[in-house]
MOPAC internal coordinates of N, CA, C and O (Angstrom, degrees):
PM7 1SCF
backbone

  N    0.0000 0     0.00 0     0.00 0    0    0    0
  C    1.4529 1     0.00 0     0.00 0    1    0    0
  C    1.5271 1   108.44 1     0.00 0    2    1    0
  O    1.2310 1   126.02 1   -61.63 1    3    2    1
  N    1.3990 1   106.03 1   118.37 1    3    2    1
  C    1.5533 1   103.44 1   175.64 1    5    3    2
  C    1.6964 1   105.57 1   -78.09 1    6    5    3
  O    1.2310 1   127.10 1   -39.35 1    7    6    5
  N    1.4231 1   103.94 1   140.65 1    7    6    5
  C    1.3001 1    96.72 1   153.66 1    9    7    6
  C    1.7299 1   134.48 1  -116.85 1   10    9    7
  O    1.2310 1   127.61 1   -42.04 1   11   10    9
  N    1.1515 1   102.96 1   137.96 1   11   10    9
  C    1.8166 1    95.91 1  -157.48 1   13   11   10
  C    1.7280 1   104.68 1  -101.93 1   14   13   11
  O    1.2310 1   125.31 1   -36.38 1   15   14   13
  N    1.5254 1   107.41 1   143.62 1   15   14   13
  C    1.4651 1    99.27 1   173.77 1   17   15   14
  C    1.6439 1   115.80 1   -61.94 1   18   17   15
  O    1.2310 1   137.90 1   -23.32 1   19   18   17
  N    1.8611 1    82.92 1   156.68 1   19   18   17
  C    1.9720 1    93.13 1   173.84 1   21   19   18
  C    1.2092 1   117.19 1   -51.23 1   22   21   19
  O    1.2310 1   118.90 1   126.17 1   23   22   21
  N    1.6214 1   119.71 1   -53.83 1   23   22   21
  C    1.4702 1   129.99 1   176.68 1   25   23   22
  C    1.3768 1   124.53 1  -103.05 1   26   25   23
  O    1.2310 1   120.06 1   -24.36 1   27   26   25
  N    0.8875 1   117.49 1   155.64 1   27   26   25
  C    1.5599 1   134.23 1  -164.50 1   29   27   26
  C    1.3028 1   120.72 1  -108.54 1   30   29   27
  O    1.2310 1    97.91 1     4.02 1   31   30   29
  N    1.4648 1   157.05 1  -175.98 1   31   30   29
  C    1.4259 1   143.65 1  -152.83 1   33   31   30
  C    1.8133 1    82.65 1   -97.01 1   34   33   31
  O    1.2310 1   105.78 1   168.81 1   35   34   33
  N    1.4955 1   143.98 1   -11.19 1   35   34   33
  C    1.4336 1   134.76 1   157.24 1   37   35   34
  C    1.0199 1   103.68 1  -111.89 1   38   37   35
  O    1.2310 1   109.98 1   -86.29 1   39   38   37
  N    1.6201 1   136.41 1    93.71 1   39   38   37
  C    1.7426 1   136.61 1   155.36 1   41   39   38
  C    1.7417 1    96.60 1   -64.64 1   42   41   39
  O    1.2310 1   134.32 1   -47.71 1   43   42   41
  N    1.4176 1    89.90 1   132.29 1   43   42   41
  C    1.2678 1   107.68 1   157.86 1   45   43   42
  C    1.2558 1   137.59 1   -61.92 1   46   45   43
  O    1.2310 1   104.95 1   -63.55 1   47   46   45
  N    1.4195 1   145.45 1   116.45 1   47   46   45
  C    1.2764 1   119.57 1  -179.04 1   49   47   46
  C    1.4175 1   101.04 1  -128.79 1   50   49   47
  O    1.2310 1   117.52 1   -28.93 1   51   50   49
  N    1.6210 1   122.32 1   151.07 1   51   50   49
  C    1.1706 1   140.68 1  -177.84 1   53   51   50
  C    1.6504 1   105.68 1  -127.23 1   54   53   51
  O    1.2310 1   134.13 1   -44.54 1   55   54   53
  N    1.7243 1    90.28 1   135.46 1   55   54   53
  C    1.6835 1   101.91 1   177.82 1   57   55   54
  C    1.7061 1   113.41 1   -86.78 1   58   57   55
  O    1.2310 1   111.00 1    -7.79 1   59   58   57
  N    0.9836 1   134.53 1   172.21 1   59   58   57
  C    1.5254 1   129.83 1   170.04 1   61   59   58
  C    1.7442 1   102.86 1  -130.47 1   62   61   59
  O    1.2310 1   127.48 1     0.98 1   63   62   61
  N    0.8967 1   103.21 1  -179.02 1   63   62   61
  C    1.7014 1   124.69 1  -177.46 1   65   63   62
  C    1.7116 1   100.15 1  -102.07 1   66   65   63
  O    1.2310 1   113.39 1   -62.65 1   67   66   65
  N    0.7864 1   130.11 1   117.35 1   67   66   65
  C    1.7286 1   102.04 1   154.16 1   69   67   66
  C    1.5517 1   114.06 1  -107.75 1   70   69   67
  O    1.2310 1   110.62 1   -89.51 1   71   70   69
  N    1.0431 1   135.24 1    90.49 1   71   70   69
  C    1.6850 1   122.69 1   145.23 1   73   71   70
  C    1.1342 1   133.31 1   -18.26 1   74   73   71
  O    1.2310 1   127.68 1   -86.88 1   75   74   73
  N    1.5854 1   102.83 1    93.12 1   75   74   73
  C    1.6879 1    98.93 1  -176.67 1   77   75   74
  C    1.7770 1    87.14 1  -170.29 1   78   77   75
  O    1.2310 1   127.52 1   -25.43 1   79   78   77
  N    1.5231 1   103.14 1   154.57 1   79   78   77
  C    1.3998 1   115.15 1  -174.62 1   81   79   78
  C    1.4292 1   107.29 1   -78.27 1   82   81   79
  O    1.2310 1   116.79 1     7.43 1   83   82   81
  N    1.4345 1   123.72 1  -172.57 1   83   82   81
  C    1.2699 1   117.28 1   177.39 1   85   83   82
  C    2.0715 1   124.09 1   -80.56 1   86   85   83
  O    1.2310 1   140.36 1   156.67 1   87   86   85
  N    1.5820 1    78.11 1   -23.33 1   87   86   85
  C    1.9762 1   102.33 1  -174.63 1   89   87   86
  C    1.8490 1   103.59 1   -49.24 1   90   89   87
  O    1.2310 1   121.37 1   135.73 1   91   90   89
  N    1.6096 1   114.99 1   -44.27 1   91   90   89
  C    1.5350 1   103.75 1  -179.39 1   93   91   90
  C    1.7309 1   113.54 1   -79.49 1   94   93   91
  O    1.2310 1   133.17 1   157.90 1   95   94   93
  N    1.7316 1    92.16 1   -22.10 1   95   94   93
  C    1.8099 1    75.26 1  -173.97 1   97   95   94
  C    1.5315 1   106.17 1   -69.42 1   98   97   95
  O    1.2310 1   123.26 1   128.72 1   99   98   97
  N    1.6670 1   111.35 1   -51.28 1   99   98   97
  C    1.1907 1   108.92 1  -179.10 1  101   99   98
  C    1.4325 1   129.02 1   -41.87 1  102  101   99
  O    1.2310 1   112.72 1   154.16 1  103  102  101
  N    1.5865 1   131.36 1   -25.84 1  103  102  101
  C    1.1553 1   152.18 1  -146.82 1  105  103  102
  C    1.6838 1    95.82 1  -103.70 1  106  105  103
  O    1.2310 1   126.98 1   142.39 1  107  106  105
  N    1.1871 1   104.18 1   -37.61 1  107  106  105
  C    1.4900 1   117.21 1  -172.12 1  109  107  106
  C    1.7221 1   115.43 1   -84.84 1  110  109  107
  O    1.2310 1   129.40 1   155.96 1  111  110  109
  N    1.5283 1    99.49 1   -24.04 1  111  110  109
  C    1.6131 1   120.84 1   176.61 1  113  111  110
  C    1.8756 1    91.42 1   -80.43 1  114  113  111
  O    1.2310 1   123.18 1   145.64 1  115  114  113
  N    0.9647 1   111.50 1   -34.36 1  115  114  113
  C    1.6703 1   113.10 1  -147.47 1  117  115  114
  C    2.4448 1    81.81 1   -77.08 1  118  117  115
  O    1.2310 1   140.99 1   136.79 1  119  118  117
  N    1.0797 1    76.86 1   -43.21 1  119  118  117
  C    1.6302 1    87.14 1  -169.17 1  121  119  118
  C    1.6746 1   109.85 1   -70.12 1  122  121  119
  O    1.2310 1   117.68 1   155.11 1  123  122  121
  N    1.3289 1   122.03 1   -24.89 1  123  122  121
  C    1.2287 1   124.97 1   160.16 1  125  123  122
  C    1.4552 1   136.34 1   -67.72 1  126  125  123
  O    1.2310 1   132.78 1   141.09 1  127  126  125
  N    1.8315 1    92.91 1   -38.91 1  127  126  125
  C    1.8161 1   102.80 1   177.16 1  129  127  126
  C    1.2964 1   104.90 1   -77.27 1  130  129  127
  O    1.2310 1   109.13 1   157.74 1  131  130  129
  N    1.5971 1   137.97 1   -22.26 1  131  130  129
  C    1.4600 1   145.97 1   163.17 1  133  131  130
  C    1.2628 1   109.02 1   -50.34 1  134  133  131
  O    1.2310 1   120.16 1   121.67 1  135  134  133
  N    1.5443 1   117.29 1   -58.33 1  135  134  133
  C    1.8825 1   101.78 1  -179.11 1  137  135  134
  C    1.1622 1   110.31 1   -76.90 1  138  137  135
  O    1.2310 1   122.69 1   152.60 1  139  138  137
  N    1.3064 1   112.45 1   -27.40 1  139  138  137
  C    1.6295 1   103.15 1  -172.43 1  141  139  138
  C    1.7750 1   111.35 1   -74.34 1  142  141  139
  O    1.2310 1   130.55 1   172.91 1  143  142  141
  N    0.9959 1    97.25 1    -7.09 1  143  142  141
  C    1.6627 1   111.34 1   168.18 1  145  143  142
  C    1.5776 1   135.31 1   -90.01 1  146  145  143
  O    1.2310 1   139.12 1   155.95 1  147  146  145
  N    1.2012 1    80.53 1   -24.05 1  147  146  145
  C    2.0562 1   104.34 1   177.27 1  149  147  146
  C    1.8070 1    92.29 1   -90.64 1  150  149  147
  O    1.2310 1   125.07 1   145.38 1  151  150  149
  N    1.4067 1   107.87 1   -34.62 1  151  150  149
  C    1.7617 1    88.72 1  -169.84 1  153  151  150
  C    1.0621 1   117.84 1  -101.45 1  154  153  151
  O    1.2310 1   125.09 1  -164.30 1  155  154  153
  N    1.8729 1   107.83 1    15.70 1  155  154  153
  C    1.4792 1   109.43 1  -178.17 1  157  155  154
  C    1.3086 1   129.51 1    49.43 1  158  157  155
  O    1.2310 1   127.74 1  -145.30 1  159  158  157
  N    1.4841 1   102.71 1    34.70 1  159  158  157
  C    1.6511 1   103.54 1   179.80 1  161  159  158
  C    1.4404 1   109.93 1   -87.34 1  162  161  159
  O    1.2310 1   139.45 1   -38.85 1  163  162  161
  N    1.6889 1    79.88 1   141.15 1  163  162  161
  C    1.7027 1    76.75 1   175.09 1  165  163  162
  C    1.6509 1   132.18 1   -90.83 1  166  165  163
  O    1.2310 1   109.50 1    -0.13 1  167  166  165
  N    0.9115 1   137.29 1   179.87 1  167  166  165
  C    1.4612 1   143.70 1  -157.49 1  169  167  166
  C    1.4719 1   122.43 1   -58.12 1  170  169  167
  O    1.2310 1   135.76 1   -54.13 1  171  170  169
  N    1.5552 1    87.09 1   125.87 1  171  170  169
  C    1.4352 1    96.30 1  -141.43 1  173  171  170
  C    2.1839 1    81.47 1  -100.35 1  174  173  171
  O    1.2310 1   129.42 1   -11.08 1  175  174  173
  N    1.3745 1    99.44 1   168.92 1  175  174  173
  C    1.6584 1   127.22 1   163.44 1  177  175  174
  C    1.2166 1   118.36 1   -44.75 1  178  177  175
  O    1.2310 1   126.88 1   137.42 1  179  178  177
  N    1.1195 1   104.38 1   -42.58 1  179  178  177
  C    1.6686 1   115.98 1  -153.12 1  181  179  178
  C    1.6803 1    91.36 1  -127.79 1  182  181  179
  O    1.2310 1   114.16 1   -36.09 1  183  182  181
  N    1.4249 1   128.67 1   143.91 1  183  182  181
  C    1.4153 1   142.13 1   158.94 1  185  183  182
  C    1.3638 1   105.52 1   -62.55 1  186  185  183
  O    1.2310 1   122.44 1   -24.13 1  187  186  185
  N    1.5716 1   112.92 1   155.87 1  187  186  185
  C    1.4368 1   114.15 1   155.23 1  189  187  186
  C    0.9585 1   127.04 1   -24.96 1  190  189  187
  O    1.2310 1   122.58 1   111.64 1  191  190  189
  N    1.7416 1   112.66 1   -68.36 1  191  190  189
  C    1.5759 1   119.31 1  -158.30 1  193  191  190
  C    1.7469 1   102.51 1   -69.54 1  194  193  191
  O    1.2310 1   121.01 1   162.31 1  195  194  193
  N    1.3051 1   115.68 1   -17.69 1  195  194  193
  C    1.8614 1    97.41 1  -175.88 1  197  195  194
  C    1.4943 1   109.19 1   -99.13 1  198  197  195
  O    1.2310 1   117.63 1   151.38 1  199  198  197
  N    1.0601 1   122.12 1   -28.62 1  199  198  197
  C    1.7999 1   135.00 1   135.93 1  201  199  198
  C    1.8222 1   105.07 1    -8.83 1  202  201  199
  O    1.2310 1   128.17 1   111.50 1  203  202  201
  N    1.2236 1   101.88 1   -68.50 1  203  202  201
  C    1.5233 1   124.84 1  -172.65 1  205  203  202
  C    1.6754 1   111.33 1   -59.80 1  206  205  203
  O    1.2310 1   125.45 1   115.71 1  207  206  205
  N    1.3924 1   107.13 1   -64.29 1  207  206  205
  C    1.5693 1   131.14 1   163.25 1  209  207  206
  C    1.7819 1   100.56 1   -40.25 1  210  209  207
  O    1.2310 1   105.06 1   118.02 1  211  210  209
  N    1.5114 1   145.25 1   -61.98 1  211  210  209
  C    0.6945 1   162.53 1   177.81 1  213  211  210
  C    1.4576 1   121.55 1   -42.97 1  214  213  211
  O    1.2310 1   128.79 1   127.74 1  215  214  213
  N    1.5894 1   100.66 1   -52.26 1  215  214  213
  C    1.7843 1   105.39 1   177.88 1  217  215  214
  C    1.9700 1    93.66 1   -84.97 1  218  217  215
  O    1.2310 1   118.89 1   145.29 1  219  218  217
  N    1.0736 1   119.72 1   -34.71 1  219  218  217
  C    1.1342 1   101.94 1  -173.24 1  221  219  218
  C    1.8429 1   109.56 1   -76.36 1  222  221  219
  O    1.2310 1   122.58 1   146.17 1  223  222  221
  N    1.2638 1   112.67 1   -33.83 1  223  222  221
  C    1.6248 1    91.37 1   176.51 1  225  223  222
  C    1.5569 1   114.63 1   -73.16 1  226  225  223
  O    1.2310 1   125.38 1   177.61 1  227  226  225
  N    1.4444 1   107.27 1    -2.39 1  227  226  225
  C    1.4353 1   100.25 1  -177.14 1  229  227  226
  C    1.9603 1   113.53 1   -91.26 1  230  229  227
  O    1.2310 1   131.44 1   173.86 1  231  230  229
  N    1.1980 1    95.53 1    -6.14 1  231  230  229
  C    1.9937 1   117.78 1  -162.85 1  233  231  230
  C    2.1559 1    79.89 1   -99.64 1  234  233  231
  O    1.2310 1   123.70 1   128.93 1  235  234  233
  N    1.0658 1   110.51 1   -51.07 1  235  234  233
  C    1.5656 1   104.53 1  -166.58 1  237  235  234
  C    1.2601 1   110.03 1   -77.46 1  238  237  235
  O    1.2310 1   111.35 1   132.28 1  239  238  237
  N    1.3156 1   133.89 1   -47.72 1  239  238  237
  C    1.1049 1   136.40 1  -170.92 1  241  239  238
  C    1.7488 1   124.01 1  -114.62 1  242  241  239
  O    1.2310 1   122.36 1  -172.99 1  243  242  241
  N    0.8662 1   113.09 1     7.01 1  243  242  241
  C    1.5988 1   138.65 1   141.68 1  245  243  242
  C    2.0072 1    88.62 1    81.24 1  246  245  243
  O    1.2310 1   120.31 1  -147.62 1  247  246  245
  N    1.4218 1   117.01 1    32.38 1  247  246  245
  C    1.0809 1   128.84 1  -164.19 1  249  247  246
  C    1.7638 1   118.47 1   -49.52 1  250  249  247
  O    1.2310 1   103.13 1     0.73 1  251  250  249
  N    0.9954 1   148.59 1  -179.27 1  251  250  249
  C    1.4016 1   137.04 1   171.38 1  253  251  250
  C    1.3024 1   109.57 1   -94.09 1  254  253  251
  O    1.2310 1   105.88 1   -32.70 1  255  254  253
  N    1.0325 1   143.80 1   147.30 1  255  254  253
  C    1.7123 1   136.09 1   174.04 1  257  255  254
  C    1.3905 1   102.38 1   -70.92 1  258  257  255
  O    1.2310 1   110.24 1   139.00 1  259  258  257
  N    0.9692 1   135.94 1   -41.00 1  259  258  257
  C    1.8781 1   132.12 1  -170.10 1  261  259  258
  C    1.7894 1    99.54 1   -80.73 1  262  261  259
  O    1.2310 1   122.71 1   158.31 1  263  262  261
  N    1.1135 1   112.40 1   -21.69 1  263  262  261
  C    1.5008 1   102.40 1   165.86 1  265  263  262
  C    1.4920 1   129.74 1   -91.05 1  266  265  263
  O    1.2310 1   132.75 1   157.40 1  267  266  265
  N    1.5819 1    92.98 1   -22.60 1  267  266  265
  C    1.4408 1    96.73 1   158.07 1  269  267  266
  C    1.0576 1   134.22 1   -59.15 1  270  269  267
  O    1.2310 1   125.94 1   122.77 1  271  270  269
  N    1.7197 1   106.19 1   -57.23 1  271  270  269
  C    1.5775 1   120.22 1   165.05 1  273  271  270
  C    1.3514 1   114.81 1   -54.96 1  274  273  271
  O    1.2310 1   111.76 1   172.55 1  275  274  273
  N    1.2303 1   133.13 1    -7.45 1  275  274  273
  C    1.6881 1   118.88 1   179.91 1  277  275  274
  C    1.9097 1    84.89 1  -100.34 1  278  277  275
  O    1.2310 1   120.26 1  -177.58 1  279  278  277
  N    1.0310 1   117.11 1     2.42 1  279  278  277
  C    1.5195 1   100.84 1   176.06 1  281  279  278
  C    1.5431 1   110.69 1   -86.52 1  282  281  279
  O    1.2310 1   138.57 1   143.48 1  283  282  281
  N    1.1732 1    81.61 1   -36.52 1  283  282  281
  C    1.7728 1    92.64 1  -167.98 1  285  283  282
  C    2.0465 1   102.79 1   -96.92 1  286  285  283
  O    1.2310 1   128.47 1  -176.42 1  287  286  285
  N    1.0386 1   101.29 1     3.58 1  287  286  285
  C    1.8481 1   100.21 1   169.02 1  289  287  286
  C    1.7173 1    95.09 1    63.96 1  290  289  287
  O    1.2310 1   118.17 1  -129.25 1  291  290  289
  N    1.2281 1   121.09 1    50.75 1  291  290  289
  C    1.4784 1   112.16 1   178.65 1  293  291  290
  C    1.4181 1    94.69 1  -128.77 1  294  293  291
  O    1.2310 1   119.02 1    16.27 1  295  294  293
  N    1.6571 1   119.47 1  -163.73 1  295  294  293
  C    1.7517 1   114.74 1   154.53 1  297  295  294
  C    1.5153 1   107.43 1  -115.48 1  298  297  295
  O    1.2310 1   135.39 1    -6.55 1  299  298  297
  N    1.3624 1    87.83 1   173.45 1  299  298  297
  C    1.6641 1    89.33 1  -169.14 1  301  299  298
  C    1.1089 1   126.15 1   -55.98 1  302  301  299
  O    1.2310 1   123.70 1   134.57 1  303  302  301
  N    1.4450 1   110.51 1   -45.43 1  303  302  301
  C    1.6804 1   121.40 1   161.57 1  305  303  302
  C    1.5046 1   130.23 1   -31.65 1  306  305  303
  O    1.2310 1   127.65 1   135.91 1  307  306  305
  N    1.3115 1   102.89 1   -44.09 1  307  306  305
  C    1.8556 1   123.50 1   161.79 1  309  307  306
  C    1.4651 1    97.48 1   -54.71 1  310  309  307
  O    1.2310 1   113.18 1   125.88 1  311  310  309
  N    1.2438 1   130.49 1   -54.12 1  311  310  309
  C    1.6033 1   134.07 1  -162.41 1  313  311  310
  C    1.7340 1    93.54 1   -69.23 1  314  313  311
  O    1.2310 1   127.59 1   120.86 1  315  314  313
  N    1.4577 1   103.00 1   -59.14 1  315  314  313
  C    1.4975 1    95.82 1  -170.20 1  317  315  314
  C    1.3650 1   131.31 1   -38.25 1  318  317  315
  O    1.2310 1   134.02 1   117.89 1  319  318  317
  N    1.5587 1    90.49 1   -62.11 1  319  318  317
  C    2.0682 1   101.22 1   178.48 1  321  319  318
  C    1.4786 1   103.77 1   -68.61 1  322  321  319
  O    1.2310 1   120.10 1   180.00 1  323  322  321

């Protein structure tokens, strides 16, 4: 049995909508620039607020991380941590 990769030399990626006010993203940004501040990491790809945008479309819509990351032009690994 061969097995063939998921994506191909063009992975598809699809954006979503999320419905939601500004109070969780902001709340969720507020909670990101805090660890990323306690762990002294340094400078990251992506800003807080799309960091934030990111865990939450991935918590709502149960999204794939490699499709995320082709949304956001990062790698998956960036998406993961």
């Amino acid at each position: 049995m061969n097995a063939t990769a998921s994506e191909g030399p063009d992975p598809l990626v699809y954006q979503c909508r999320l419905p939601l006010s500004s109070a969780p993203l902001d709340r969720v940004t507020g909670l990101v620039r805090a660890h990323l501040k306690k762990i002294g990491s340094r400078r990251r790809k992506l800003p807080p607020d799309r960091i934030a945008l990111i865990v939450l479309a991935v918590l709502r819509h149960d999204q794939r991380l490699a499709d995320m990351a082709g949304a956001y032009q990062v790698s998956a690994s960036t998406v993961r941590r």
